[in-house]
C-alpha positions as CSV (number, residue, x, y, z in Angstrom):
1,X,9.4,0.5,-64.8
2,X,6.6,2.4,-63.9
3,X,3.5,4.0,-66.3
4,X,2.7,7.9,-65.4
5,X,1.3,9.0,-68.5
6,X,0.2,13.0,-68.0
7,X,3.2,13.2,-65.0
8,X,5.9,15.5,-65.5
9,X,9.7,14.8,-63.8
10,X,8.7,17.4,-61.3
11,X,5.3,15.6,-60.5
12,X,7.3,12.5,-59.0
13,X,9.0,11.7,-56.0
14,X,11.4,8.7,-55.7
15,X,12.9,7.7,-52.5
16,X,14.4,4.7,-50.8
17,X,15.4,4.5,-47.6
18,X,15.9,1.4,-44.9
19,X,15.3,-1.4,-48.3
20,X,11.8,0.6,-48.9
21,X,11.1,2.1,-52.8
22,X,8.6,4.2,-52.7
23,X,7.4,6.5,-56.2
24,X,4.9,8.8,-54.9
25,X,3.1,12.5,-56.3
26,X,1.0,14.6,-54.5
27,X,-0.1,16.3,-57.6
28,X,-3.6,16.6,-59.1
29,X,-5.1,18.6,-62.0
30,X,-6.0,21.5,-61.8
31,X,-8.4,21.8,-64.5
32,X,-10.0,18.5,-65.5
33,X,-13.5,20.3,-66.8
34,X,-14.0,20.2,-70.2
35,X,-13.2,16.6,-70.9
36,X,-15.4,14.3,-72.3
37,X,-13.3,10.7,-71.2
38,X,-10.5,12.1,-68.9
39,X,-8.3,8.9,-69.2
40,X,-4.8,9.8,-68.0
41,X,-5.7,12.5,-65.1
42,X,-3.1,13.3,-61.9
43,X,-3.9,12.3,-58.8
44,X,-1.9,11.3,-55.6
45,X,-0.4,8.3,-55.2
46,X,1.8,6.4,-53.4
47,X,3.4,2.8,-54.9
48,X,5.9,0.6,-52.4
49,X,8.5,-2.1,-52.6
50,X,10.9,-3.9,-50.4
51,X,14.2,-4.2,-51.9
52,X,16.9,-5.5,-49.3
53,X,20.6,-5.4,-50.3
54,X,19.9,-2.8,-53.5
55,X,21.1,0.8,-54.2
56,X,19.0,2.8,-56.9
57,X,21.4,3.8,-59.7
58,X,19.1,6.2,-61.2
59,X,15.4,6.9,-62.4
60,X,14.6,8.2,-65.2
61,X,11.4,9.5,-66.6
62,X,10.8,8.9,-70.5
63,X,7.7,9.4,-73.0
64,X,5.5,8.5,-69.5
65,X,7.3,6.2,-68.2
66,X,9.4,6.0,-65.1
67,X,12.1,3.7,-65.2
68,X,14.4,2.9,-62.0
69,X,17.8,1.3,-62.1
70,X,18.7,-0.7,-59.2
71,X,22.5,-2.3,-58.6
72,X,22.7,-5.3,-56.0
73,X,24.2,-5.8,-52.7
74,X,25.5,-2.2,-52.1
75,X,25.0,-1.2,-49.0
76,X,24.1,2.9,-49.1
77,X,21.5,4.9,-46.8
78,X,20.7,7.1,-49.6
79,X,17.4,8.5,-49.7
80,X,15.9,11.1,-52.0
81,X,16.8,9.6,-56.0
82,X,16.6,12.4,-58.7
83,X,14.9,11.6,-61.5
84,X,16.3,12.7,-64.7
């Protein structure tokens, strides 16, 4: 699981690809004026694991939080992971 608060499903990018997860945006706000404490504000970002022997299931974005489901010693190339 994964905490994005302010990150719609469209912000995100999951991917995995040779036993690399990788949850990435490229987003940032367009209008942070305005604010006195600007707490939860998008930038880019770019967050990394290795996971060897592991398919992604599915990712799913809830209330903020992004939550990835893996399932064990599948071997798959997949890449790009929707998230629902």
């Amino acid at each position: 699981e994964v905490a994005l608060p302010g990150y719609a499903k469209s912000d995100i990018e999951v991917r995995y690809s040779a036993n690399r997860l990788t949850v990435s945006s490229s987003k940032t706000d367009t209008d942070s004026t305005g604010y006195v404490v600007h707490m939860f504000g998008k930038r880019p970002f770019s967050l990394s694991w290795s996971v060897s022997d592991a398919k992604v299931d599915k990712a799913e974005m809830v209330d903020g939080v992004l939550r990835i489901t893996m399932l064990r010693n599948v071997n798959d190339p997949s890449d790009l992971v929707p998230v629902t």
